[in-house]
C-alpha positions as CSV (number, residue, x, y, z in Angstrom):
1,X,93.3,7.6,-39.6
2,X,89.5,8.1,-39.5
3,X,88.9,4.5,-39.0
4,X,91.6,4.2,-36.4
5,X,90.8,7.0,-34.1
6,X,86.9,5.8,-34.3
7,X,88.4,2.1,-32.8
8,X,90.2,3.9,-30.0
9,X,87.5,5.9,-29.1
10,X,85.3,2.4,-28.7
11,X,87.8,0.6,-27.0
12,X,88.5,3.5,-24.7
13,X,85.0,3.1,-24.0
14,X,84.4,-0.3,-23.6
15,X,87.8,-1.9,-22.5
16,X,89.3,-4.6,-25.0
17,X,86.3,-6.2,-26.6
18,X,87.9,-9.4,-27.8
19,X,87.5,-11.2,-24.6
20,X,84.5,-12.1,-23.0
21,X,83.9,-10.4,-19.6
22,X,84.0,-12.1,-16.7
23,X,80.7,-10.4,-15.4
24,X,78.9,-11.8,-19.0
25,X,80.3,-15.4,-18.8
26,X,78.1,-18.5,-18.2
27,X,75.0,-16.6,-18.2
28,X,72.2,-18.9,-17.5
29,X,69.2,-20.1,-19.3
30,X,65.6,-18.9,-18.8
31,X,64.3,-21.0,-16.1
32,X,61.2,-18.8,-16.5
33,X,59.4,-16.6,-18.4
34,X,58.8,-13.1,-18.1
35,X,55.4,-13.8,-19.1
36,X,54.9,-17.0,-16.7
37,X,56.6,-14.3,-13.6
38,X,54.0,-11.6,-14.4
39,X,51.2,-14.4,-14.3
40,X,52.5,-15.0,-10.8
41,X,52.8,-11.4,-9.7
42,X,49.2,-10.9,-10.5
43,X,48.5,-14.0,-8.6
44,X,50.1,-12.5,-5.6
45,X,48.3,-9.0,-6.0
46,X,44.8,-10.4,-5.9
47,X,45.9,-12.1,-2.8
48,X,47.3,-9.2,-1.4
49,X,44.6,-7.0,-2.1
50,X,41.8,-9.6,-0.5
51,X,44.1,-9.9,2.8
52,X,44.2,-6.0,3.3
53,X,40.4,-5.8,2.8
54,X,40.0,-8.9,5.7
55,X,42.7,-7.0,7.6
56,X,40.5,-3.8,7.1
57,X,37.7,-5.5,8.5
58,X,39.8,-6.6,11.4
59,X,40.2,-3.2,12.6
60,X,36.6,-2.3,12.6
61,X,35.3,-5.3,14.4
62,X,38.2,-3.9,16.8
63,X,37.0,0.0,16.5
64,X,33.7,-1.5,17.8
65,X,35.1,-4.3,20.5
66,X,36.5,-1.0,22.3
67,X,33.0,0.4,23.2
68,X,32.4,-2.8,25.2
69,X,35.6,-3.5,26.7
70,X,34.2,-2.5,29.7
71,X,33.1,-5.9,30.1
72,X,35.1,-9.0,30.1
73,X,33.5,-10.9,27.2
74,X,34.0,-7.4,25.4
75,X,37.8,-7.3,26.1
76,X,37.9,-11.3,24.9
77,X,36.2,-9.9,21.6
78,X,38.5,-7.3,20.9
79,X,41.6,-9.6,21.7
80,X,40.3,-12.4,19.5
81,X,39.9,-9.7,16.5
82,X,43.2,-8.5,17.0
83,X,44.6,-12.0,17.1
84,X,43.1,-12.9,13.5
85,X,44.5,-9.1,12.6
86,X,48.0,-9.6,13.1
87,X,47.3,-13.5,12.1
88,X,46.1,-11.5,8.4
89,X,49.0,-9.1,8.6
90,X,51.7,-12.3,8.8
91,X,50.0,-13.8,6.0
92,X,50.0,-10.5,4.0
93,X,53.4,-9.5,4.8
94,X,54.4,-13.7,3.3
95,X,52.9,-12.8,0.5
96,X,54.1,-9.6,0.1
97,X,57.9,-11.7,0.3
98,X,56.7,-14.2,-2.1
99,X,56.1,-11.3,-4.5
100,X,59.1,-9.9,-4.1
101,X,60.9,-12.7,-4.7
102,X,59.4,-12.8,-8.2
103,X,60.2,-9.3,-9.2
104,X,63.9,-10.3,-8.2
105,X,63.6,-13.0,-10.3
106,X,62.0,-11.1,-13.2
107,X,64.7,-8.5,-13.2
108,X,67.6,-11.0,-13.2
109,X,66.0,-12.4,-16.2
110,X,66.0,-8.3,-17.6
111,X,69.6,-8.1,-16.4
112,X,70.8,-11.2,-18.5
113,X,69.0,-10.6,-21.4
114,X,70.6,-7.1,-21.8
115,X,73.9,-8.3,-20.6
116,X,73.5,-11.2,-23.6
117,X,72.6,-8.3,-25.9
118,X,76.0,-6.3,-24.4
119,X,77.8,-9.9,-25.6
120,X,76.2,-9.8,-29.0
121,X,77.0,-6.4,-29.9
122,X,80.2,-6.2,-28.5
123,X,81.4,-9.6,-30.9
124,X,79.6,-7.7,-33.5
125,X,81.9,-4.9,-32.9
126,X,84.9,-6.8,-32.5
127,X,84.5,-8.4,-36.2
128,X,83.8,-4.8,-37.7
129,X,86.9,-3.6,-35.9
130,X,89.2,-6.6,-37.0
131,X,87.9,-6.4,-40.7
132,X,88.6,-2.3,-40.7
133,X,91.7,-2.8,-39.1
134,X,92.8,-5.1,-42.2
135,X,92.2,-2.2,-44.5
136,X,94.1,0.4,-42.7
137,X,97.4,-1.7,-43.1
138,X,97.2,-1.6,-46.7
139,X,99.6,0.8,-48.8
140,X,96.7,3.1,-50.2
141,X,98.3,3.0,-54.0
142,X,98.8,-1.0,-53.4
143,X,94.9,-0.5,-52.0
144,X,94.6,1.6,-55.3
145,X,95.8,-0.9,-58.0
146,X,94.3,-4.1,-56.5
147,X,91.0,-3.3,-58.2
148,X,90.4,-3.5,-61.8
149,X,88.3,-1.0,-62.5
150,X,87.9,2.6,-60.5
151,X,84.3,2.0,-59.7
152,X,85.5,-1.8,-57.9
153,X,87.9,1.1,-56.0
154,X,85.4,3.0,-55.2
155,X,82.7,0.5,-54.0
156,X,85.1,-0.6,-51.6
157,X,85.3,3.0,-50.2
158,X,81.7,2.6,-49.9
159,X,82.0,0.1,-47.6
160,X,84.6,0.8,-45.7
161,X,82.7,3.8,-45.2
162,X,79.2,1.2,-44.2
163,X,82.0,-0.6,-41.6
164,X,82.9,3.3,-40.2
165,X,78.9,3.8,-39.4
166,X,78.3,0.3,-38.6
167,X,80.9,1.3,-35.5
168,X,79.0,4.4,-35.1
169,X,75.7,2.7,-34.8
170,X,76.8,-0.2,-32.4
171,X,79.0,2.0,-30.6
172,X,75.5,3.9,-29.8
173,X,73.7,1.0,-28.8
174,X,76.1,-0.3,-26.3
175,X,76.1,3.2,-24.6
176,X,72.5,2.8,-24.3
177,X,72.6,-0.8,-23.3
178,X,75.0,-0.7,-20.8
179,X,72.6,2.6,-19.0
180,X,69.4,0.2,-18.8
181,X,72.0,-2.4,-17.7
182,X,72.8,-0.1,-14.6
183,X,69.2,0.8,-14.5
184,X,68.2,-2.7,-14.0
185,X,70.9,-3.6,-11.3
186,X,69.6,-0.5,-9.4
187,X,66.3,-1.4,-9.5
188,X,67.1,-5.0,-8.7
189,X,69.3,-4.1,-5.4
190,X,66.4,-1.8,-4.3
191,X,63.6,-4.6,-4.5
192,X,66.5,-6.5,-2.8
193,X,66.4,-4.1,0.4
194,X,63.0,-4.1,0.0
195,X,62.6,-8.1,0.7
196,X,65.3,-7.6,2.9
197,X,62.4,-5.3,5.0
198,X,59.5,-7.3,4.7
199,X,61.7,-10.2,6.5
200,X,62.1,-8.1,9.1
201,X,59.1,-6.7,9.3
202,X,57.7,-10.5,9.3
203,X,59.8,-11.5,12.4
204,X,58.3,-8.8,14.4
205,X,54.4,-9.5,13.7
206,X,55.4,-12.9,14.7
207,X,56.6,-11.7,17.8
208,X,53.5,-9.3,17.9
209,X,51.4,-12.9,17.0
210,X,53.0,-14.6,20.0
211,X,52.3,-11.5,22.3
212,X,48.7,-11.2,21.5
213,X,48.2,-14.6,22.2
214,X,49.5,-14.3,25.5
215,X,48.0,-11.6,26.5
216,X,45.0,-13.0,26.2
217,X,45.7,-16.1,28.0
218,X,47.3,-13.8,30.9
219,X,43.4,-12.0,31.2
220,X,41.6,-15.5,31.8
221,X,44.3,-16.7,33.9
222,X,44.2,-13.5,36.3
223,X,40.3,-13.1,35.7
224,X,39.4,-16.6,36.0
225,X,37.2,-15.9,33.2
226,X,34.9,-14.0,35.6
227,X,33.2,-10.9,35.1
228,X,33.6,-9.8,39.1
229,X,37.3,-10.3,39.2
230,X,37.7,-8.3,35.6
231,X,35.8,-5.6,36.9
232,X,37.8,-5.5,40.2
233,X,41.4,-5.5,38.1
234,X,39.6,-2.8,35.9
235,X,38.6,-0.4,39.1
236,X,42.3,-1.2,40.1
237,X,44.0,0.5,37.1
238,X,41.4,3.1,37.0
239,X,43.0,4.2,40.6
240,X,46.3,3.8,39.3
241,X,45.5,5.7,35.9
242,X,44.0,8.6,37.8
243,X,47.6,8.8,40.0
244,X,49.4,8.5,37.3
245,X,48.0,11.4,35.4
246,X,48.2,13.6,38.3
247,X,51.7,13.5,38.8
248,X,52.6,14.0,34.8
249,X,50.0,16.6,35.1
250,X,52.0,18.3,38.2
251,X,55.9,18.1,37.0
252,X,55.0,19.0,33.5
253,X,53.0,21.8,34.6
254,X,56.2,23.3,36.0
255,X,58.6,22.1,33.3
256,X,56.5,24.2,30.8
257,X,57.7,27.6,33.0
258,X,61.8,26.0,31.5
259,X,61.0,26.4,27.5
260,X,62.8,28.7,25.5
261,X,61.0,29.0,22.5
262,X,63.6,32.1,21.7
263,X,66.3,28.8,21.1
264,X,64.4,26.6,19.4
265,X,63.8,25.9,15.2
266,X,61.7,28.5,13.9
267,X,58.1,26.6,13.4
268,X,57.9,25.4,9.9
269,X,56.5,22.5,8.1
270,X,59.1,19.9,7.9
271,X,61.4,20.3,10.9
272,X,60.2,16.7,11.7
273,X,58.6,14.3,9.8
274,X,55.9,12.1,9.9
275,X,56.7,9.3,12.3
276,X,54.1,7.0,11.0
277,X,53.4,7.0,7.1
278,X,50.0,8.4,6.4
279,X,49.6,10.2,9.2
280,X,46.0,10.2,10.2
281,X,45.4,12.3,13.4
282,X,42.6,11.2,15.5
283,X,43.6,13.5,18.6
284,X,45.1,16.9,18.2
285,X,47.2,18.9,20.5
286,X,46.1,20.9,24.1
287,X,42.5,21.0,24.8
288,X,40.8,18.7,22.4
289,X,37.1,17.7,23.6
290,X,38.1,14.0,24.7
291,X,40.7,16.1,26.7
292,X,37.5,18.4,27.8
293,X,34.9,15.8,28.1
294,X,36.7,13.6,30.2
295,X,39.0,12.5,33.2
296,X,41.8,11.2,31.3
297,X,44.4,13.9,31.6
298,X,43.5,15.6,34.7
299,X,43.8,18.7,33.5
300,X,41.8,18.8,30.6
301,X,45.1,19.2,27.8
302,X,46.7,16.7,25.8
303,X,50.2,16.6,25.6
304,X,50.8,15.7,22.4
305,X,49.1,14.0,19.6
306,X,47.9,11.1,18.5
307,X,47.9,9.2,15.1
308,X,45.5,6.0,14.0
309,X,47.9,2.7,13.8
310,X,47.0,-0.5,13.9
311,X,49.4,-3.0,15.8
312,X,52.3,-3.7,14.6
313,X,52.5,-0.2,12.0
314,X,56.3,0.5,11.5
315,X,57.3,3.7,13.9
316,X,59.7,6.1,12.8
317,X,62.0,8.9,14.2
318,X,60.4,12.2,13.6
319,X,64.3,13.3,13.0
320,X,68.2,12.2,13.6
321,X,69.0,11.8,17.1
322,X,70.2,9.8,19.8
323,X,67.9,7.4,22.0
324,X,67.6,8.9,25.5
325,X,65.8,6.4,26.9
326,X,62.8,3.8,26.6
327,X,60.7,2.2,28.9
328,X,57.5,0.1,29.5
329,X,55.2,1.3,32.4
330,X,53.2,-1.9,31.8
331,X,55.6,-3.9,33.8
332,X,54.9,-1.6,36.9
333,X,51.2,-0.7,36.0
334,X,49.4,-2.5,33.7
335,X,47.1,-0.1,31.3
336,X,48.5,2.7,33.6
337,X,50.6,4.7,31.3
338,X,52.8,4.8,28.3
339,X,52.8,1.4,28.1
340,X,55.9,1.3,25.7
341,X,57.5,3.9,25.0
342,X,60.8,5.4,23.1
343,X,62.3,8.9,23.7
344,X,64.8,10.7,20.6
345,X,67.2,13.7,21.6
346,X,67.7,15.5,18.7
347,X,70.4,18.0,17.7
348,X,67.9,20.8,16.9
349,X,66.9,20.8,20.8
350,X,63.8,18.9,20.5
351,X,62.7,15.6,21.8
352,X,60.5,13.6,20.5
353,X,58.2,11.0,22.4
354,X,56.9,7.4,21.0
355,X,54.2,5.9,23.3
356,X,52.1,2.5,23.3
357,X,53.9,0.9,21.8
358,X,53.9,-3.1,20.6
359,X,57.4,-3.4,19.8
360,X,60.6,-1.4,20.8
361,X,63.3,-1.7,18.0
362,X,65.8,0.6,19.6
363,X,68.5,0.9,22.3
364,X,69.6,3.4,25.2
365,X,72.3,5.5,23.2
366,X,71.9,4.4,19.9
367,X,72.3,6.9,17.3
368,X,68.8,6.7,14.4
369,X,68.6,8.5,11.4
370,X,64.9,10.4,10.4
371,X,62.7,7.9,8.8
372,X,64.0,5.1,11.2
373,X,61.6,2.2,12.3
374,X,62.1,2.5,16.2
375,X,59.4,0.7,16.9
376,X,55.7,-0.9,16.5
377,X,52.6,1.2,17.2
378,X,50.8,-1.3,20.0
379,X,48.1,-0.7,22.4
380,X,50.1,-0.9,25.4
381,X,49.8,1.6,28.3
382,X,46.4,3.3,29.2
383,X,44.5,3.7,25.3
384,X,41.4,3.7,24.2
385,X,42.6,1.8,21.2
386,X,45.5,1.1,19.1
387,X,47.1,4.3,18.2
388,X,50.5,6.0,19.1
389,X,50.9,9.1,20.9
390,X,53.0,11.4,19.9
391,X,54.7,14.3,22.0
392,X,57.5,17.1,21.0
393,X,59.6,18.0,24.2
394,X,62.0,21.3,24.0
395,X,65.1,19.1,24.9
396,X,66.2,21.0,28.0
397,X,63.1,20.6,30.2
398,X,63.7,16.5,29.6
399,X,63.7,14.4,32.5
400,X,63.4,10.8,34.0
401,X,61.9,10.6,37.1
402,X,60.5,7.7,39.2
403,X,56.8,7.7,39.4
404,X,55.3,6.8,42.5
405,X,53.0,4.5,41.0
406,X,54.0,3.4,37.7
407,X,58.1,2.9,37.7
408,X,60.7,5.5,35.4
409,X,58.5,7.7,33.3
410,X,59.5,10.7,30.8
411,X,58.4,14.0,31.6
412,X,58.7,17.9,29.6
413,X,58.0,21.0,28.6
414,X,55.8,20.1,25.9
415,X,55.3,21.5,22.5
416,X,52.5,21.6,20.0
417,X,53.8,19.1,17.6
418,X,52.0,20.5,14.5
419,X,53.7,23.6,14.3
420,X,57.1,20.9,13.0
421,X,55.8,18.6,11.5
């Protein structure tokens, strides 16, 4: 009865064994090696790793075209360098894909070799089961006087008993087998939604590649390539800047008076995440001393914060929310504003603000989870470089108005953001 109960126990387990699963059937040769796939892999890595350095170098050739943008041959320089930095960032994100693709391919090889191993060990229980089973429908004093000696009785015990731990031990195996198997398939669908990323990713720095290139052929083509008419379009936004930053400066002042801190999350690291990974902050909160030192802001405060981001870094919501709005002052003022820009209403009572941006990923209405890509971190809007500005809003003191200058802009009591984040 032993015996018996032990094959119940594995077929309770594993489901009727003497058939081959349809999930196991037809598996298909190697069509490469493990080995030949990690070759490749490593491949890829060195070229990954040699694009990210050229792409570093990118950004500092682009760090230093800023100080001379004042000049027209200064802005072609820094437009040219961050042409060939999103041209590097395509080509990195390709081969980022093309690396992928192999560690797919490496773990379907992993997945059929355990499933094979599954087979194997599941025929190899079958045959212990079917040979067992023979024994059990023998008459035990039949079983008894088929032998002609006692010790040809008892060596038969013996291995009936080696069949009883033979079931044991492959019973064991398969458990453990069929846990890497789900490992594997985990893994697999994960580096799955991971490609599935990178494609997207590589449609919008294509988009980003195609913008960059036009916005530099948009500059000659209004500047003639002359330095007098650059220097006239850049006195032009200056004026509009300056109106533009007196009016937030105005309406936020009084929205401020409409907070109620008394209602809103207790500060506390965490309340909202990061909304760009890594997080470097190259501009804190209120009166920083670019805020001080210059004109920028009118009143001397920063409303927010702002993180390092090259073009075209992935943007995510701070939290779970709702899209109020976005916009792109841009198309009103060129270099005037926010450039592009995405607001979040969150259920906690805060919003959050995304500004200059490259890319807008979102839509009036739609409903984002936190970690979200919204967006693209650009250099749209009035910057002094590619970075994104951040700004926490209690929810209640929100509003769109119509600038005078520069088309439907956010404005609200503003928070510092570091005290959620």
């Amino acid at each position: 009865m032993r015996q018996i109960a032990k094959i119940l126990s594995v077929l309770a387990v594993f489901g009727f064994i003497f058939y081959l699963p349809a999930e196991l059937a037809g598996l298909p040769a190697h069509a490469q090696t493990i080995s030949e796939l990690k070759t490749q892999i490593d491949e890829k890595n060195k070229d990954i790793a040699k694009l990210e350095a050229e792409i570093k170098a990118y950004q500092g050739n682009i760090d230093e075209a800023e100080t001379t943008a004042k000049t027209l041959q200064g802005e072609i320089k820094r437009l040219d360098n961050a042409i060939k930095q999103l041209n590097a960032q395509v080509s990195l994100t390709q081969q980022k894909i093309a690396k992928k693709e192999l560690e797919i391919k490496g773990l379907d090889l992993d997945i059929n070799d355990v499933s094979i191993s599954i087979l194997a060990r599941k025929n190899e229980l079958s045959k212990t089961i079917e040979i067992l089973g023979k024994t059990e429908l023998e008459d035990p004093i039949s079983k008894f006087f088929k032998y002609q000696s006692i010790s040809a009785f008892f060596s038969e015990l013996e291995k009936i008993e080696a069949l009883e731990k033979n079931i044991t031990s492959v019973h064991d195996k398969l458990v453990g087998l069929k846990s890497d198997l789900e490992t594997k398939k985990g893994a697999a669908e994960d580096a799955k939604q991971d490609l599935k990323k990178l494609k997207s990713d590589l449609l919008s720095q294509l988009e980003l590649q195609k913008d960059g290139k036009a916005e530099k052929s948009n500059l000659l083509k209004v500047t003639k390539n002359q330095e007098v008419l650059y220097q006239k379009l850049l006195k032009e936004r200056e004026q509009k800047r300056t109106a533009i930053y007196e009016e937030i400066r105005k309406i936020e002042t009084e929205l401020q008076k409409k907070i109620d801190l008394a209602s809103l999350p207790q500060f506390g690291k965490g309340i909202l995440g990061l909304p760009i990974d890594g997080g470097v902050i190259t501009q804190g909160y209120g009166q920083t001393d670019f805020a001080k030192n210059t004109d920028v802001y009118k009143n001397g405060f920063h409303n927010g914060i702002d993180f390092r981001a090259a073009i075209g870094t992935p943007i995510k919501s701070a939290d779970s929310g709702r899209v109020k709005s976005t916009g792109n002052s841009d198309l009103v003022c060129p270099r005037g504003s926010y450039g592009k820009w995405v607001l979040i209403e969150h259920p906690n009572k805060l919003t959050t603000l995304y500004a200059h941006l490259s890319l807008i990923r979102v839509d009036i209405g739609q409903t984002v989870q936190r970690g979200a890509i919204i967006g693209y971190s650009g250099n749209t809007g009035y910057t002094t470089g590619p970075h994104l500005h951040f700004v926490v809003y209690d929810a209640r003191t929100v509003e769109l108005r119509q600038s005078r200058v520069c088309g439907t802009l956010p404005y609200g009591g503003y928070l510092d953001p570091l005290n959620y984040l």
